[in-house]
N, C-alpha and C positions, 0 to 999 in steps of 0.2 A: 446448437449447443448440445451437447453430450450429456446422458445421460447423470454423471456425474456436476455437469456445470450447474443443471435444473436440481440436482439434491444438496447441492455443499453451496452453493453460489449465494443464495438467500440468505442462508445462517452465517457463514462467512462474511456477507457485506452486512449486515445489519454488527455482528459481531465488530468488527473492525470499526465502522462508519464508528458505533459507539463507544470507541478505543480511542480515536482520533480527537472525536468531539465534546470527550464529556472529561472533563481536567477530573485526576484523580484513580479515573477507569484503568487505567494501564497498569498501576500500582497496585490495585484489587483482581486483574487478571492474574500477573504474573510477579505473583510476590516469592517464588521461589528463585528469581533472580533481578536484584531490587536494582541491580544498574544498568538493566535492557526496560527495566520502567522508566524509570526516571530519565531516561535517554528517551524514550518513545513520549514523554509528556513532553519534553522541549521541543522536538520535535511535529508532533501535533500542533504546538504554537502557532507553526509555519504558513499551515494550508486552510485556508478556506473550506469550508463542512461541504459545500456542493461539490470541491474540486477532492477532499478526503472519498466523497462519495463514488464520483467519477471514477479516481487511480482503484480505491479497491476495485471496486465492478471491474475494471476491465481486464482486473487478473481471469473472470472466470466467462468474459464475452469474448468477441472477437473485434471488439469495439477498443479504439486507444484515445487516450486523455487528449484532452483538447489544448491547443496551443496553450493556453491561456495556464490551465491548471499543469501542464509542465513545465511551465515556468515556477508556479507556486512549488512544484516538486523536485526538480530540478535545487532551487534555492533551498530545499532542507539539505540537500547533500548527499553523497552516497551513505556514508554512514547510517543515515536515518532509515533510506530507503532500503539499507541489507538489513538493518532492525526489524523491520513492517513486516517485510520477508520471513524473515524467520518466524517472527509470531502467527502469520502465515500457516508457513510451513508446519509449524505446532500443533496447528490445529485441523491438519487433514490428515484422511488416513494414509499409512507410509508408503503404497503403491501412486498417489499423485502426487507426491515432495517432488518429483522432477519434474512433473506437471510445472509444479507453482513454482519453482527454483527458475524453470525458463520461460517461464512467462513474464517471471521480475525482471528478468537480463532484458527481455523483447522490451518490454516497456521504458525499463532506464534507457537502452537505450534509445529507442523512438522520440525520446524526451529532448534526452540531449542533442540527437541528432537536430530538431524541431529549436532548438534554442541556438543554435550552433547558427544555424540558417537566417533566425530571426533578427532583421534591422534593429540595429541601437537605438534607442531613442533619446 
């Protein structure tokens, strides 16, 4: 990991992790646009705190979500998931926005590919 991963990675995933998992949080981030919150709180509904934890981190590893929690992400939608993104993107400096812009694309889709594959049950 890059020096950037080791400096933004931490505050990032702790940021986000408590974006996902604390109802209300995303409302108190980003109340200068109350319907990219309120879209990221239903949203949040979706995933599982381990599997929230997992998809951030791996924006900034080179580690990717586990079947299981791309399932959980996959099932929020794209929508949700260019939401994440963006508040993402919000919050790095504007030299890695394409950083994180394609690392979200890598991961949606690793996701779906990975769901795509997976036996119905």
């Amino acid at each position: 990991m890059g020096s950037f991963g080791k400096n933004i990675s931490s505050t990032l995933f702790l940021f986000i992790g408590i974006l996902i998992i604390t109802p209300g949080f995303a409302i108190r981030t980003n109340e200068e646009n109350p319907e990219l919150s309120q879209h990221l709180e239903e949203c949040h509904k979706k995933v599982t705190k381990r599997c929230a934890i997992e998809i951030s981190n791996s924006i900034y590893t080179n580690k990717t979500p586990s079947e299981y929690c791309c399932q959980k992400h996959i099932t929020t939608g794209k929508a949700c998931h260019d939401d994440f993104i963006k508040l993402f993107i919000s919050k790095v400096p504007k030299e890695k926005v394409t950083f994180v812009a394609a690392k979200g694309d890598q991961i949606w889709n690793h996701c779906a590919a990975i769901i795509a594959l997976a036996p119905v049950a």
